[in-house]
PyMOL commands that place a pseudoatom at each C-alpha (Angstrom):
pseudoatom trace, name=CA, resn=UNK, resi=1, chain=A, elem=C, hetatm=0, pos=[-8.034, -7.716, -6.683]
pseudoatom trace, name=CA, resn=UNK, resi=2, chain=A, elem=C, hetatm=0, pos=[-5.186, -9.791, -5.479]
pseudoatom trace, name=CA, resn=UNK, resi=3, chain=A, elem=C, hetatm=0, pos=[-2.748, -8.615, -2.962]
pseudoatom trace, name=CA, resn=UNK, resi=4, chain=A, elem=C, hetatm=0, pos=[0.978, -7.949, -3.702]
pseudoatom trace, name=CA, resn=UNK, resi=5, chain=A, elem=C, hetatm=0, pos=[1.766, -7.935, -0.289]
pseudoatom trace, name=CA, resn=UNK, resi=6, chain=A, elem=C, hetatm=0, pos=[4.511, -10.551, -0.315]
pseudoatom trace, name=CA, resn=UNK, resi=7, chain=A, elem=C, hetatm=0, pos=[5.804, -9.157, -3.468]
pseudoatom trace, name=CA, resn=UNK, resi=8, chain=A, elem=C, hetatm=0, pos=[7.421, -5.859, -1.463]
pseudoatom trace, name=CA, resn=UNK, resi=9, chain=A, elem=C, hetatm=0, pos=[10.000, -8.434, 1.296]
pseudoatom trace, name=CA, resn=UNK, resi=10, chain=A, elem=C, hetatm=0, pos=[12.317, -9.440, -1.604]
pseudoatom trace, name=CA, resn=UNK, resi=11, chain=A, elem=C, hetatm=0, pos=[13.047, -5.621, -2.577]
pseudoatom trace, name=CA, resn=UNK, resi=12, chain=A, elem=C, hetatm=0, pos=[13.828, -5.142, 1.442]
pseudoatom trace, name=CA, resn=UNK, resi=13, chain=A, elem=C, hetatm=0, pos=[11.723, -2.490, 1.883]
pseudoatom trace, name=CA, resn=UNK, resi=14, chain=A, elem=C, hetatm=0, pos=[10.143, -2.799, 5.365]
pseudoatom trace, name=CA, resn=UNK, resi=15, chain=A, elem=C, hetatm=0, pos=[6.575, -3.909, 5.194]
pseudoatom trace, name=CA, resn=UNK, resi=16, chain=A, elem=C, hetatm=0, pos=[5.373, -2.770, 8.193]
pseudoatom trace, name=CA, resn=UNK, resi=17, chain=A, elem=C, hetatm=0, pos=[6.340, 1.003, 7.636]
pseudoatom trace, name=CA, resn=UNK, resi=18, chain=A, elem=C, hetatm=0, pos=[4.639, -0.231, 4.459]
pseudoatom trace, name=CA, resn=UNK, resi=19, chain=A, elem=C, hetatm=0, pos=[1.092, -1.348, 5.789]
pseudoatom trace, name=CA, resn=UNK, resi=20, chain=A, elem=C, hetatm=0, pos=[1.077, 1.436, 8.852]
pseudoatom trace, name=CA, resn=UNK, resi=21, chain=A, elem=C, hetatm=0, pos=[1.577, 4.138, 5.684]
pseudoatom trace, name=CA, resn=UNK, resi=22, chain=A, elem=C, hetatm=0, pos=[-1.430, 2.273, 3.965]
pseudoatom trace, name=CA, resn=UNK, resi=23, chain=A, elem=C, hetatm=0, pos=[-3.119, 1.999, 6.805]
pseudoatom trace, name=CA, resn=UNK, resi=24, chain=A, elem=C, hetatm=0, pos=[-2.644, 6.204, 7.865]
pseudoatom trace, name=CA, resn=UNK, resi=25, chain=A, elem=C, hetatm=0, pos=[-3.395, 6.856, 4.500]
pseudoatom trace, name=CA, resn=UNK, resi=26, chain=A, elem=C, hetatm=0, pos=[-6.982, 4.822, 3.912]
pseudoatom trace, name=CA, resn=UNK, resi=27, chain=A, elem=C, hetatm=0, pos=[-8.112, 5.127, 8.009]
pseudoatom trace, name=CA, resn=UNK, resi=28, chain=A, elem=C, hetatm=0, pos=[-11.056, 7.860, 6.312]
pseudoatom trace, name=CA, resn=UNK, resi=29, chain=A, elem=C, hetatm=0, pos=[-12.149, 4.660, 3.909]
pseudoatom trace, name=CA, resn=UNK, resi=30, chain=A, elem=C, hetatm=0, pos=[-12.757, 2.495, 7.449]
pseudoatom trace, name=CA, resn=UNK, resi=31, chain=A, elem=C, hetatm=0, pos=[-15.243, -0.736, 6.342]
pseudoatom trace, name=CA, resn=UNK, resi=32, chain=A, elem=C, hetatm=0, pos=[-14.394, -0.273, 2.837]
pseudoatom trace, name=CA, resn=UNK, resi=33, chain=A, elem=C, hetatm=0, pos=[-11.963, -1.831, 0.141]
pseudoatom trace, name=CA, resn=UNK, resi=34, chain=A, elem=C, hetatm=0, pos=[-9.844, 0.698, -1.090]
pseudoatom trace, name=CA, resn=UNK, resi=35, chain=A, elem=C, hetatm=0, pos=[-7.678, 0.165, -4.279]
pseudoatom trace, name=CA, resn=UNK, resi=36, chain=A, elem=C, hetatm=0, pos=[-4.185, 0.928, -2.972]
pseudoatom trace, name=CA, resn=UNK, resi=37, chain=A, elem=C, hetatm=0, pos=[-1.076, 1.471, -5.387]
pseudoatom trace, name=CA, resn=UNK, resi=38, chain=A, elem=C, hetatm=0, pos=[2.372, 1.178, -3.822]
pseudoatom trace, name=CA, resn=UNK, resi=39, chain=A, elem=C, hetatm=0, pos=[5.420, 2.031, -6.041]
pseudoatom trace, name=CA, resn=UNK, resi=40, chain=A, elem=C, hetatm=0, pos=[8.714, 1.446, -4.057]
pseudoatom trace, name=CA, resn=UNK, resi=41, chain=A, elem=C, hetatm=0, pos=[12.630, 2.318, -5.190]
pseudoatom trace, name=CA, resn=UNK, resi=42, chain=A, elem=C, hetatm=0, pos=[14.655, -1.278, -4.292]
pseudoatom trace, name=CA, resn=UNK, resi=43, chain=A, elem=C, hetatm=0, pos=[17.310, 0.963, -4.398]
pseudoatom trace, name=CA, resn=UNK, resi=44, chain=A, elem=C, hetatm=0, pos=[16.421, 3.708, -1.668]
pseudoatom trace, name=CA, resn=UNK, resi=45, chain=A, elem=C, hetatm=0, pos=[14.047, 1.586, 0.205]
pseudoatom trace, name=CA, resn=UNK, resi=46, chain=A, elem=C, hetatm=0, pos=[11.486, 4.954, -0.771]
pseudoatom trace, name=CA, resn=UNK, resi=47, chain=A, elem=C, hetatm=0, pos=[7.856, 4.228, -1.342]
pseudoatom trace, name=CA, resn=UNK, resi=48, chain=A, elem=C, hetatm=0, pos=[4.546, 6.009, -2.373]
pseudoatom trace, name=CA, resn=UNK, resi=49, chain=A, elem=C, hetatm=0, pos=[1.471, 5.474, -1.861]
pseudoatom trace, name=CA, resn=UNK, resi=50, chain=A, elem=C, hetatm=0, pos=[-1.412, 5.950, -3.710]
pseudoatom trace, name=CA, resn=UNK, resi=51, chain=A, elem=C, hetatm=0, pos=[-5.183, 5.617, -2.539]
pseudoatom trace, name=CA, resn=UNK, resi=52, chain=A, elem=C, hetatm=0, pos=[-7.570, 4.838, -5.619]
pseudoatom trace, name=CA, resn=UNK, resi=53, chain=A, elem=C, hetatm=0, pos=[-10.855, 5.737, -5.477]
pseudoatom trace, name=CA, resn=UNK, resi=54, chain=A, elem=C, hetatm=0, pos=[-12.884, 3.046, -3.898]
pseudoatom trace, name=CA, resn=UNK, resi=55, chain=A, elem=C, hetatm=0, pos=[-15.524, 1.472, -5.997]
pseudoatom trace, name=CA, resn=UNK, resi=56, chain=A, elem=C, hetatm=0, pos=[-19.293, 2.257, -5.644]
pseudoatom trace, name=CA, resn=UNK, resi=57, chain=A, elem=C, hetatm=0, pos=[-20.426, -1.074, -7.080]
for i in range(1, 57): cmd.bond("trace and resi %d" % i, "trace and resi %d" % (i + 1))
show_as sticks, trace
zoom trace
């Protein structure tokens, strides 16, 4: 999967408060890719997050 992770600057919402949320959220998942899902408001400068469930492939 290809990361998105530039794709978040342009709508101003802060990226690190961005990957330290990811990071929180997936710190169980340690030594594994995890699909992560990140839906942010331009607007309010909100985001979710959502953890997928990793592959077992």
């Amino acid at each position: 999967m290809k990361s998105n992770y530039l794709a978040q600057g342009p709508t101003g919402i802060n990226i690190k408060d961005v990957v330290d949320a990811v990071n929180e959220q997936t710190m169980m998942f340690k030594g594994l890719t995890v699909p992560v899902r990140i839906e942010c408001d331009p607007e309010t400068k909100q985001f979710e997050i959502f953890v997928e469930t990793p592959s077992t492939a």
